[in-house]
Phi, psi and omega in degrees: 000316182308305188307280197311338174271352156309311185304344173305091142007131167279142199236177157302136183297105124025134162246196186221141207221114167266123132296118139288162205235356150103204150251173176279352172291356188261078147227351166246037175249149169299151193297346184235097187108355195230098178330326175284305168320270187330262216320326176284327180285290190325276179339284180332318182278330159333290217294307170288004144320301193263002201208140142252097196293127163276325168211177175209134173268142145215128175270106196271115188315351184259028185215081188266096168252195167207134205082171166226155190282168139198134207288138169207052177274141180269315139281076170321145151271139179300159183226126176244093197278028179226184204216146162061055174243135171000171173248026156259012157277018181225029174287151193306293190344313194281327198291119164299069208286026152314121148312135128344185172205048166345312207261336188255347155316297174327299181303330156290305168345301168287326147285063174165128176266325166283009161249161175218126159308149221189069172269065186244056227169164185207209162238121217261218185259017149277341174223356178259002173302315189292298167341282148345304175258326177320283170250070168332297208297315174090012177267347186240120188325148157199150185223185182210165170227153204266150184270106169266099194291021171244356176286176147282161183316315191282341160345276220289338181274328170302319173289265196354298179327318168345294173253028174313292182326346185260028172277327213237001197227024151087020184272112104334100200261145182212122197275104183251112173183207222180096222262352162219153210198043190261082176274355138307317163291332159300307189293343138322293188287290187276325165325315186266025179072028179255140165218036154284170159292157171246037174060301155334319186294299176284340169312308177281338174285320160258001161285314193272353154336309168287343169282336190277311167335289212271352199028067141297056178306331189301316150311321181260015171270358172270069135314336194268004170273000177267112173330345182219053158284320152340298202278296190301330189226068154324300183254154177288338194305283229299333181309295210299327188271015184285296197288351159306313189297314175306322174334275180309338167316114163267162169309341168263008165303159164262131166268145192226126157282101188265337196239076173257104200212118159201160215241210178260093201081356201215126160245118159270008161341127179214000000 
């Protein structure tokens, strides 16, 4: 396996991208009129302009396991991973038919003794809400690898480190979370049409900006260390792929905020 990723050809680097992958209610609405989308089309035309993507990783808040996976099915299936929405949020129409990347999964596998190969997986709503508008054609391998929800934070930065290199072999890595993610306290509030803040939200939401501005990784991999982090990340999945993404950060990327967008309780910050 080491030989064939040697044998990958070196590419213009990669960049590296935290998302939100949004709700489900923005996934059958149109591309016009609707901000988030329209950010995701821009982007997409960005990368495929400036970049040749070979493949693409994504680390999805929505695929929490113990250990951790990484899918190398060649063909994925969409997984429509939310519950009780119309039944055109589960239309064929919406399914996302990219191949996989069996051979460059493989190849992290074998290199990492912490990852276990996998075809028990698709693509969930961490990544083809994103997919979907990102790359629409649906022509370039993409896999995902799982969020092991029992490590600690430094796990996950410690594996990231990992995959830098493949940064450089044309993989386009993409961190899918939500640096604030409380659907209970949202759903108080936009369910009944309020879309105030409740302040706590956006306050951890420009906190931890400034930390990704500033590359405190040490902060932000100690989130719980913020007075309303409890409140902003109850459970960590949404979290965790933000610090994959700081992970992969080298000193001369540039940071860029393409998205500044937060609801009550929910930052699509991107």
């Amino acid at each position: 396996m080491k030989k064939i990723f040697e044998q990958l050809p070196a590419s213009k680097k990669m960049p590296v991208i935290f998302t939100s992958h949004g709700n489900p209610m923005d996934i059958t609405l149109p591309a016009y009129g609707n901000s988030f989308i329209k950010y995701l089309n821009e982007l997409g035309e960005e990368l495929h302009t400036n970049y040749g993507i070979k493949a693409v990783l994504v680390i999805s808040a929505h695929w929490c396991t113990k250990g951790t996976y990484i899918n190398i099915n060649p063909f994925p299936e969409t997984i429509f991973d939310y519950y009780g929405f119309p039944q055109e949020y589960y239309s064929d129409s919406l399914k996302y038919p990219a191949p996989g990347s069996p051979v460059i999964a493989g190849q992290i596998a074998n290199e990492n003794k912490l990852v276990t190969p996998t075809s028990e997986w698709g693509f969930d709503h961490g990544n083809w809400p994103v997919m979907k508008h990102l790359l629409p054609e649906a022509n370039i391998p993409v896999f995902q690898l799982s969020i092991d929800y029992y490590q600690p934070p430094q796990y996950h930065y410690d594996l990231a480190l990992q995959l830098k290199n493949y940064r450089e072999k044309g993989v386009l890595i993409i961190g899918s979370g939500a640096i604030v993610h409380n659907l209970k306290e949202a759903g108080k509030r936009m369910f009944t049409g309020n879309t105030q803040l409740y302040g706590w939200d956006k306050e951890f939401d420009d906190s931890v900006k400034q930390k990704i501005n500033d590359r405190n990784i040490k902060s932000i991999i100690n989130y719980h260390n913020h007075k309303y982090s409890k409140l902003a990340i109850p459970t960590p999945d949404h979290y965790i792929p933000l610090i994959y993404t700081m992970a992969l950060l080298d000193k001369k990327d540039n940071i860029r905020h393409t998205y500044e967008d937060i609801l009550p309780a929910f930052s699509n910050r991107s």
